[in-house]
C-alpha positions as CSV (number, residue, x, y, z in Angstrom):
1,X,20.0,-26.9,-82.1
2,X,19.9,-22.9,-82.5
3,X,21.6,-20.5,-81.0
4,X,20.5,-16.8,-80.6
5,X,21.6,-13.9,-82.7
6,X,23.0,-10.6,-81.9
7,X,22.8,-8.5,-78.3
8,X,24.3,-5.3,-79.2
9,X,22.3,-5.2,-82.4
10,X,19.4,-5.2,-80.8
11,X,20.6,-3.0,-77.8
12,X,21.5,-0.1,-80.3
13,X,18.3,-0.4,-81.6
14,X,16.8,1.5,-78.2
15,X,18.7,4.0,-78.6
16,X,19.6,4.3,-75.1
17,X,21.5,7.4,-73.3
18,X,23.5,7.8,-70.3
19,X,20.9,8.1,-68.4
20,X,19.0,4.8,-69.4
21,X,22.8,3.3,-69.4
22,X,23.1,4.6,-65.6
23,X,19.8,3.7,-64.6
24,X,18.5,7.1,-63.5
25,X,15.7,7.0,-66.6
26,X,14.2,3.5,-65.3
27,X,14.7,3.6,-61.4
28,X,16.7,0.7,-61.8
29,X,20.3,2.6,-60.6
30,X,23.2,0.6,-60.1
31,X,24.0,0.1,-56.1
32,X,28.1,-0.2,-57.5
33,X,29.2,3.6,-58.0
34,X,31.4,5.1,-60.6
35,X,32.5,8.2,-62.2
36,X,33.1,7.0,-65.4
37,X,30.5,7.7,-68.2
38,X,28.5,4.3,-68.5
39,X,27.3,4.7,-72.3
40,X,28.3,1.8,-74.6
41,X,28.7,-0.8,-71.4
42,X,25.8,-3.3,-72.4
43,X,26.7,-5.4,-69.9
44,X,25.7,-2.5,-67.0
45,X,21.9,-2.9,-68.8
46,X,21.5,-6.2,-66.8
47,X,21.2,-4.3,-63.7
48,X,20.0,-1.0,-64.9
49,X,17.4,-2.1,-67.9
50,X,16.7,-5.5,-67.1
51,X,13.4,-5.6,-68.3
52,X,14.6,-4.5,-71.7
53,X,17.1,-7.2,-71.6
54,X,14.8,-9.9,-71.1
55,X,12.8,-8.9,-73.6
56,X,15.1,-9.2,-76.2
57,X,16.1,-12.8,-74.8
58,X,12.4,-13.7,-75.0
59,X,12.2,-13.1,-78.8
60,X,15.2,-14.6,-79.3
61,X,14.0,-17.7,-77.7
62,X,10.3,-17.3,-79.7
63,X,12.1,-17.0,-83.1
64,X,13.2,-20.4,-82.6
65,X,16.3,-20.6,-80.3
66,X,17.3,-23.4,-78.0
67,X,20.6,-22.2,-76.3
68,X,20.1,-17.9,-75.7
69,X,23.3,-16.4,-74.2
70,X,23.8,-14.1,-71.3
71,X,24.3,-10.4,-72.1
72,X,27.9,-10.6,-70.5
73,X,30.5,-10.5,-73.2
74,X,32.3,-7.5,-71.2
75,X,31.6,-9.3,-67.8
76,X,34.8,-9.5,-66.1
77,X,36.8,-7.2,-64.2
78,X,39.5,-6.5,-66.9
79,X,36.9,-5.4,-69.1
80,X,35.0,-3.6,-66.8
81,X,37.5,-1.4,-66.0
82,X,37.3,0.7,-68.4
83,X,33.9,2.0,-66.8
84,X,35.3,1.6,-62.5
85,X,32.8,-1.2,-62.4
86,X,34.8,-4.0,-61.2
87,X,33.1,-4.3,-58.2
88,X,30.1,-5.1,-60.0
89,X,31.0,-8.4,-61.6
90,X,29.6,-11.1,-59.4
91,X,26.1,-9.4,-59.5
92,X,26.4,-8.5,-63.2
93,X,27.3,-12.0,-64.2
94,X,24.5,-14.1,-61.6
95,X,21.9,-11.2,-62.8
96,X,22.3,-11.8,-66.3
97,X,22.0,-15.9,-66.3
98,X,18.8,-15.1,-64.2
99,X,17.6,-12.6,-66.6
100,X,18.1,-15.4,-69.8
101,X,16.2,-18.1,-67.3
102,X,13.1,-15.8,-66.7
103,X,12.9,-15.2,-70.4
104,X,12.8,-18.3,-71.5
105,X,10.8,-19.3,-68.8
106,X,8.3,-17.2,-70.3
107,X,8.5,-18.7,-73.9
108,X,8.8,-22.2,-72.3
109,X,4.9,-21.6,-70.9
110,X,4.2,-20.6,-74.8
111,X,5.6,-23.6,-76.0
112,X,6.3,-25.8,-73.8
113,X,10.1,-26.5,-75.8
114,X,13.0,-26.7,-73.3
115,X,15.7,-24.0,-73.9
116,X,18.9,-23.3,-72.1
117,X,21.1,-20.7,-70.3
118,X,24.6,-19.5,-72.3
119,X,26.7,-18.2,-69.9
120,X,28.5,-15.9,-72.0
121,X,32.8,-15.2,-71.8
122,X,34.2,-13.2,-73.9
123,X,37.8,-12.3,-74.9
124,X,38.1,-9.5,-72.9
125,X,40.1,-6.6,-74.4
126,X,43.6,-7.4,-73.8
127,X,45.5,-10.2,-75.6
128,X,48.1,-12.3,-73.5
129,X,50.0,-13.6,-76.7
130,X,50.7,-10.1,-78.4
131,X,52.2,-6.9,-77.2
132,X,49.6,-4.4,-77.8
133,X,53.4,-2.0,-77.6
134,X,54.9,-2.1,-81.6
135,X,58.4,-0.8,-80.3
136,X,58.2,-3.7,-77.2
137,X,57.3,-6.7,-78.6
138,X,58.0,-8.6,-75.6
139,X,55.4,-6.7,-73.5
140,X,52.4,-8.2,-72.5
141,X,48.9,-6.0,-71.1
142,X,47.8,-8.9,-69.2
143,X,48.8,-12.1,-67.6
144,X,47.6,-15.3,-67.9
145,X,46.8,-15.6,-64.1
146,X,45.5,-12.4,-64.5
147,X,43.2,-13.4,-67.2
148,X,42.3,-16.9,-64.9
149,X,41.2,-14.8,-61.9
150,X,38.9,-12.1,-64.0
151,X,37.4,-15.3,-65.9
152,X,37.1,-17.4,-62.4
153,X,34.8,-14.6,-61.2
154,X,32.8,-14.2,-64.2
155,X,32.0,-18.2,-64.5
156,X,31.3,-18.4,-61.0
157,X,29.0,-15.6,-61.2
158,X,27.3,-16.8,-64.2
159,X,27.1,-20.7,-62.0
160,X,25.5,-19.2,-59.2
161,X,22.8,-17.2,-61.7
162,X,21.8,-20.8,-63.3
163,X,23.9,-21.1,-66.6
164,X,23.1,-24.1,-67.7
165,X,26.4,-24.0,-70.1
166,X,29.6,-21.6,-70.3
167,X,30.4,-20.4,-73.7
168,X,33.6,-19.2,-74.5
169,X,33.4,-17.2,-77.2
170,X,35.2,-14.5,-80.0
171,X,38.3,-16.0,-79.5
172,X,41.2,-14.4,-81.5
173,X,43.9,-15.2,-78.7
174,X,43.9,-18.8,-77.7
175,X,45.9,-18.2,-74.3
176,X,43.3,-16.4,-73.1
177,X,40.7,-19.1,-74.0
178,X,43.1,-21.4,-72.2
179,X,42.9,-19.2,-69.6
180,X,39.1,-19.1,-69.5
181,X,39.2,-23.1,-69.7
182,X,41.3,-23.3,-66.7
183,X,39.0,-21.1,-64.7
184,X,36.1,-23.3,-65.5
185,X,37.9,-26.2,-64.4
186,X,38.8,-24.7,-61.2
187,X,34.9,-22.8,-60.9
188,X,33.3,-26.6,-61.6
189,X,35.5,-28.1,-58.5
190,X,34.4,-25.4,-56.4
191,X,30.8,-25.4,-57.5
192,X,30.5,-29.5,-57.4
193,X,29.6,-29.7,-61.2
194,X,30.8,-29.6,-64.3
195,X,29.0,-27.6,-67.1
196,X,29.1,-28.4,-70.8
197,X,31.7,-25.7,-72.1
198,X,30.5,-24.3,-75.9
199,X,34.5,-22.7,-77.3
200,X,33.8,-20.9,-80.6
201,X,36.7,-18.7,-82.1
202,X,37.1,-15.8,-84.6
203,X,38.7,-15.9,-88.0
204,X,39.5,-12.1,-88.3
205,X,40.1,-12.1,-92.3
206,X,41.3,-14.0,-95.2
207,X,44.3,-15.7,-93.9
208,X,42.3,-17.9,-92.4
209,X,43.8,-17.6,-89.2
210,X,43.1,-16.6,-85.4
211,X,44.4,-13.3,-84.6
212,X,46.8,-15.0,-82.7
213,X,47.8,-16.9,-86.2
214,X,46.4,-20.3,-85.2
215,X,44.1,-21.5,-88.5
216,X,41.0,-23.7,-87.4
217,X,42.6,-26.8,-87.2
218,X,45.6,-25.8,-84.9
219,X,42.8,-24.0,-82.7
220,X,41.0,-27.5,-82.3
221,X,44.1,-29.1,-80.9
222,X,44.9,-26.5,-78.8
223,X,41.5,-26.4,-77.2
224,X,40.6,-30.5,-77.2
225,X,42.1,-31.5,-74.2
226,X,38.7,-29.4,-72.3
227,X,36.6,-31.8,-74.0
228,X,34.0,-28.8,-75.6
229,X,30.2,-30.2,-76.0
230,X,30.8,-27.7,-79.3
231,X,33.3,-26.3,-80.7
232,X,33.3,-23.6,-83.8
233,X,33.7,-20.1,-85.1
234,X,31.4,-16.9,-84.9
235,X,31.6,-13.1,-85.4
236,X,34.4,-11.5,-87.7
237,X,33.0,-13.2,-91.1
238,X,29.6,-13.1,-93.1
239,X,29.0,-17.3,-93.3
240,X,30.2,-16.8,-97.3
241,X,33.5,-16.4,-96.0
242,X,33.6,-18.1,-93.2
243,X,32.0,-21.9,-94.7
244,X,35.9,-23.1,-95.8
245,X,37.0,-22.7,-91.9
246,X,33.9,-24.0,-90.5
247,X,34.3,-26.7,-93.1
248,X,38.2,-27.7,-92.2
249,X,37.0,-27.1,-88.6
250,X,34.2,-29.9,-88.4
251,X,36.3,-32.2,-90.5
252,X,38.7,-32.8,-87.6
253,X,37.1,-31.7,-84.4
254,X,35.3,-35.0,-82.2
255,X,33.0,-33.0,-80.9
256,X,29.9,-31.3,-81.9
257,X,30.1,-27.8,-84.0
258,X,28.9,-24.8,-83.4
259,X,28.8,-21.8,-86.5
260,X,27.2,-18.4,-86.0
261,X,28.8,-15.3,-88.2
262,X,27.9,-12.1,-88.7
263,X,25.1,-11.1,-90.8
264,X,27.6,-10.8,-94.0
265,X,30.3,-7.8,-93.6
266,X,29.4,-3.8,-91.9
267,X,29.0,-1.4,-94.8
268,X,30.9,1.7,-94.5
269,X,28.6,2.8,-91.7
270,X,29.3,0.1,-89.5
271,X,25.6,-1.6,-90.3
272,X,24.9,-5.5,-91.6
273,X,22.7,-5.4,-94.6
274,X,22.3,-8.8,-95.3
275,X,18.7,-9.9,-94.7
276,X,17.6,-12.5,-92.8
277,X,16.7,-15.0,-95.9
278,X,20.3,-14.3,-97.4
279,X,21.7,-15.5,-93.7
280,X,19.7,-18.1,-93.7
281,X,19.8,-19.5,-97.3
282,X,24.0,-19.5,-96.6
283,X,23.3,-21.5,-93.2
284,X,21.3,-24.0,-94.8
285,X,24.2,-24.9,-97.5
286,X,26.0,-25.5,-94.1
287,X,23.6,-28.2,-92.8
288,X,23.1,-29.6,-96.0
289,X,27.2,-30.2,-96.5
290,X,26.9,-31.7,-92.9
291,X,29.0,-29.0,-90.6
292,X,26.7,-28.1,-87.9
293,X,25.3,-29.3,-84.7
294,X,24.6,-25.8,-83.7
295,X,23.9,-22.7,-85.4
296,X,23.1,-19.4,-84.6
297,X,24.2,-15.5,-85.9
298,X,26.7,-13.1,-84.5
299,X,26.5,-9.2,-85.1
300,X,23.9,-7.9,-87.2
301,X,21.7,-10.7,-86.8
302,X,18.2,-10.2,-85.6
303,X,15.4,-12.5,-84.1
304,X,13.8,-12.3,-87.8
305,X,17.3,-14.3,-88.9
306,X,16.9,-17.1,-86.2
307,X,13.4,-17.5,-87.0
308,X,14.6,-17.6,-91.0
309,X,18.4,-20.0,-89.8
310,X,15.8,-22.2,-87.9
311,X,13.3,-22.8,-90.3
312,X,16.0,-23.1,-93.1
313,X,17.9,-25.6,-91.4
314,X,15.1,-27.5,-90.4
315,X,14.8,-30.2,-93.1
316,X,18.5,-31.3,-92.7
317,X,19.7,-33.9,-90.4
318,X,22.9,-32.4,-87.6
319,X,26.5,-33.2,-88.4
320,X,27.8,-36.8,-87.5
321,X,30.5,-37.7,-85.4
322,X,33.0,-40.2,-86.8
323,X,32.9,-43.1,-84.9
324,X,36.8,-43.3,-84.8
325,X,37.1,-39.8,-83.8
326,X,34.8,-39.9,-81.0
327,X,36.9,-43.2,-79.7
């Protein structure tokens, strides 16, 4: 299956100001007030630019994507305060999986091909396994009840929009993907229903480890026990560098895999300059080796690089689960 690419990519290429961030420029103003500059918080767009939004969704979902996530990495109230729009969660959350639905409602009356809601969770900006203090190593920013409530608001925001699936994604702390697994637990028993849960973490350089120093194989046994549909790795790495992790990853996970990295590594100004048929070409070697079930791109990647992933992976059949692993 294929995943989309790349929100903020996309997003930066509007070139929006504070005024499109806030709303004022479309009439589409947010009802939850602050007095904190809004510029840079993507996830406000969903209520402010949602038009826009969907948009971008829909030719992610015409390139050739099956899963399209929600546009709420920064969705939770830890992560919205940065911005004094905690308040604005629930509806940011239930807006965006509506958002993904009526865009790919519209590319499902194209097509007629079937395509799903990503409920998106990201890390949020605090990590409950490091100090963020140098001279108090003992200090923790967050807590991991803390970290279960903000993510139990975001999930059940994102159940009551239509997510089909929650993906837990970027992970370079694995407490606070523990955290974000609990919360769906307890938002599933609440809700009725249990949703497939897509966990993909980060390998932040050449170690080869988490941030949190987990490599991908202690990740995978730290994260099994919430029985993922996928697990794998995105962001942080061009697919060069990440294919040995992705490769140890889907040699001992029992579940499906998941890989979608950056489109190679920022240049000096911050920008991805690896084309979509470089992306591609390195995605394909992927499929053709047998690690993926699911792939997709991370930051830099466009709709032209799903369309180019998609067609690339095409010929190849999806990874196989091991009989005695699956048992």
């Amino acid at each position: 299956m294929i995943l989309d690419g790349a929100m903020g990519t996309q997003i930066q290429s509007l070139h929006l100001a504070e005024e499109d961030y806030a709303g004022t420029a479309s009439g589409h103003v947010c009802r939850h007030h602050s007095d904190h500059p809004q510029k840079g918080n993507n996830d406000l767009l969903i209520l402010t630019q949602p038009k826009a939004l969907e948009d971008i969704h829909f030719d992610f979902a015409i390139a050739g994507a099956d899963i399209v996530e929600t546009n709420t990495f920064s969705a939770t109230t830890i992560a919205q305060a940065d911005y004094g729009l905690q308040a604005a969660v629930p509806d940011l959350n239930a807006e965006g999986a509506r958002i993904v639905r009526r865009a790919l409602d519209r590319a499902t009356a194209i097509d007629g091909k079937r395509r799903y809601v990503a409920g998106a969770v990201g890390p949020t900006n605090r990590t409950a396994s490091l100090s963020p203090d140098v001279s108090d190593p003992g200090f923790r920013a967050v807590t991991f009840d803390d970290l279960r409530i903000a993510y139990g608001e975001q999930i059940r925001g994102l159940i009551a929009g239509g997510a089909d699936l929650i993906m837990i994604e970027t992970i370079f702390d694995t407490l606070n993907a523990k955290a974000a697994i609990f919360a769906c637990f307890e938002a599933f028993e609440a809700h009725g229903t249990r949703l497939p849960i897509m966990i993909s973490g980060t390998i932040t350089d050449a170690s080869g480890r988490t941030l949190s120093g987990q490599t991908p194989t202690a990740f995978w046994h730290s994260i099994k026990h919430a029985r993922p549909f996928t697990v794998g790795l995105n962001c942080a790495l061009g697919a060069a560098a990440m294919r040995p992790h992705m490769a140890e990853l889907a040699a001992v996970a029992d579940t499906f895999t998941c890989a979608y990295p950056n489109a190679g590594l920022p240049n000096a100004f911050g920008q991805y300059d690896e084309g979509p048929e470089d992306t591609a070409r390195q995605l394909a070697g992927f499929a053709k080796e047998g690690l993926l079930n699911v792939v997709g791109g991370c930051c830099g990647t466009t709709p032209d690089h799903i369309r180019a992933i998609a067609e690339a992976v095409a010929p190849f059949a999806p990874r196989k689960i091991r009989q005695e692993e699956a048992a």
